[in-house]
C-alpha positions in Angstrom: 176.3 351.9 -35.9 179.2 353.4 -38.1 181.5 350.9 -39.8 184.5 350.0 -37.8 187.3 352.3 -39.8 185.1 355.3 -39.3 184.6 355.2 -35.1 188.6 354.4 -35.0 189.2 357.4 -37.1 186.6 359.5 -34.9 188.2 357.9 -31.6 191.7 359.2 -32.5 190.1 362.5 -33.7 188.3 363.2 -30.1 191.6 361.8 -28.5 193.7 364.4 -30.4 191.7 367.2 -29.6 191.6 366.2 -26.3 195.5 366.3 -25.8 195.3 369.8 -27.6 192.5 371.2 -25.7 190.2 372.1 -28.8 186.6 372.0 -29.5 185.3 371.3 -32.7 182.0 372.6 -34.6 180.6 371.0 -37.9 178.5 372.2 -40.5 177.0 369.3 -42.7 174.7 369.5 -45.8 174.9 366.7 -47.7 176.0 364.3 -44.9 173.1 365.4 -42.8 174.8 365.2 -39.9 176.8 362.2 -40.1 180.3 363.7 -38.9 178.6 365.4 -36.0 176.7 361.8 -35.1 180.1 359.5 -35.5 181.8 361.8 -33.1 179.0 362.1 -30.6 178.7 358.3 -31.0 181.7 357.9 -28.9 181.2 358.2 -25.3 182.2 361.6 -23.4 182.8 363.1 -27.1 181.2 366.0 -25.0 184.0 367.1 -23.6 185.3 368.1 -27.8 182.4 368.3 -30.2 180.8 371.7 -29.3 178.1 372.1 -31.8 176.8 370.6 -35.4 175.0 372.5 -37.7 172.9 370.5 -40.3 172.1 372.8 -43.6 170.6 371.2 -45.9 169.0 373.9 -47.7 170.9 377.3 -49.0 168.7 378.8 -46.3 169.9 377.4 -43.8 173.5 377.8 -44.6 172.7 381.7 -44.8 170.5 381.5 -41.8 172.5 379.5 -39.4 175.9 379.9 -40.8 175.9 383.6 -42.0 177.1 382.0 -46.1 175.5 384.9 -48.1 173.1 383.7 -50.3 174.5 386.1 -53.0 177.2 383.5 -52.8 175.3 380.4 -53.2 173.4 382.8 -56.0 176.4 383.7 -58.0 179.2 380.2 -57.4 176.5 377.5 -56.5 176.1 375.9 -52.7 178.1 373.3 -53.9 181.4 375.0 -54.4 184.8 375.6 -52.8 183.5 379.1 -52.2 180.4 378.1 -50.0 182.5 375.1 -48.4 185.0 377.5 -47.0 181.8 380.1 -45.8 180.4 377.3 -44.2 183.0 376.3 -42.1 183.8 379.8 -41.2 180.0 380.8 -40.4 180.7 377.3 -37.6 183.4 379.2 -36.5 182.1 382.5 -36.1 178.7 381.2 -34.3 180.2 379.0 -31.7 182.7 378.8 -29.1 184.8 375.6 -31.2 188.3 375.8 -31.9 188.4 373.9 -35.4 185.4 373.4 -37.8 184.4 371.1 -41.0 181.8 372.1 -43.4 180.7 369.3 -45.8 178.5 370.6 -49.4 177.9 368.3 -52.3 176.1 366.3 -54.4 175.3 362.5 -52.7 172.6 361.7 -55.8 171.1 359.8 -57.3 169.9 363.1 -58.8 170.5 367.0 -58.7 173.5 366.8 -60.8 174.4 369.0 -63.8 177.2 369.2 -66.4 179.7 371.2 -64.4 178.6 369.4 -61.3 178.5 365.4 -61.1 177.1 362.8 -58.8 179.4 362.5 -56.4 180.8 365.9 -56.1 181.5 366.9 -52.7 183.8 370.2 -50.9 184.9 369.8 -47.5 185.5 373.2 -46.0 188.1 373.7 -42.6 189.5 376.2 -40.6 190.8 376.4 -37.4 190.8 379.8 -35.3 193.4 382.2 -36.6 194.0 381.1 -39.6 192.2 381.4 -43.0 189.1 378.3 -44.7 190.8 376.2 -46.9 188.7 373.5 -48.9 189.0 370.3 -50.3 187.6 369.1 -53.8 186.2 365.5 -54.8 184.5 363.2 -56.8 183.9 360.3 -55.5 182.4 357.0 -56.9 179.1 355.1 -55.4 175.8 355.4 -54.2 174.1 358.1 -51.9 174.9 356.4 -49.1 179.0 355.4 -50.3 179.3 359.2 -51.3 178.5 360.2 -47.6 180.2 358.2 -45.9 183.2 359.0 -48.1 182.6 362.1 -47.1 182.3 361.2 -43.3 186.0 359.9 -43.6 187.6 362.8 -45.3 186.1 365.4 -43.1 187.4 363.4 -40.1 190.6 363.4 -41.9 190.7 366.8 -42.5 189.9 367.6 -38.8 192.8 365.7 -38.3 195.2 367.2 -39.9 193.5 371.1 -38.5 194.3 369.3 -34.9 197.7 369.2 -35.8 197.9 372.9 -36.8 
């Protein structure tokens, strides 16, 4: 289902947070789920994804994550800002260890001046220790932008394995 670079990356992910004994949680907007469906892909992923959260809309971030919506009101819910909320909200509402939040801009519309096609934040944190977030711009389609962004957030759930 996912190309072959993505479930190897995904594979070594689960296998990593197996050895470390943590549970990850994601919170996915633009991706629609895609992290939390590559990792479930692979089987007994059970035993390390703990929960996905798919908000799409700023309600749902605010709803299901806890991201205030005078954030999203006052920096935009594509931001750095709402990225890091996002992944903390995952955090704070389940029982995972580590936790990826994905917001941006997959096109072919909704763009504006300060904000282009292809603009996407990933958002991490692992327990104890403070969001950081991740900015890019990255080239393609709808689908190429997502599954970009599919690789760098299991990327950057790799490197919040290691600590």
């Amino acid at each position: 289902m996912f190309p072959s670079d993505i479930t190897e990356k995904a594979e070594a992910l689960l296998e990593a947070c197996r050895r470390a004994k943590l549970r990850i949680a994601t919170a996915e907007s633009c991706t629609g789920g895609l992290v939390a469906g590559a990792l479930t892909e692979i089987a007994g992923s059970s035993d390390v994804v703990e929960r996905g959260f798919v908000t799409y809309s700023n309600e749902a971030k605010s709803d299901l994550l806890g991201v205030p919506a005078a954030l999203i009101a006052r920096v935009g819910a594509v931001s750095a800002e709402v990225a890091e909320a996002m992944a903390q909200g995952a955090l704070e509402r389940s029982a995972a260890d580590i936790a990826v939040s994905i917001t941006g801009i997959a096109g072919p519309g909704g763009a504006t001046p300060d904000k282009p096609v292809g603009l996407v934040f990933l958002g991490a944190q692992r327990r104890g220790a403070a969001p950081g977030s991740e900015r890019h711009v990255l080239p393609g389609n709808r689908s190429e932008v997502r599954l970009a962004s599919l690789r760098l957030a299991l990327d950057i759930l790799a490197q919040r394995a290691r600590g």
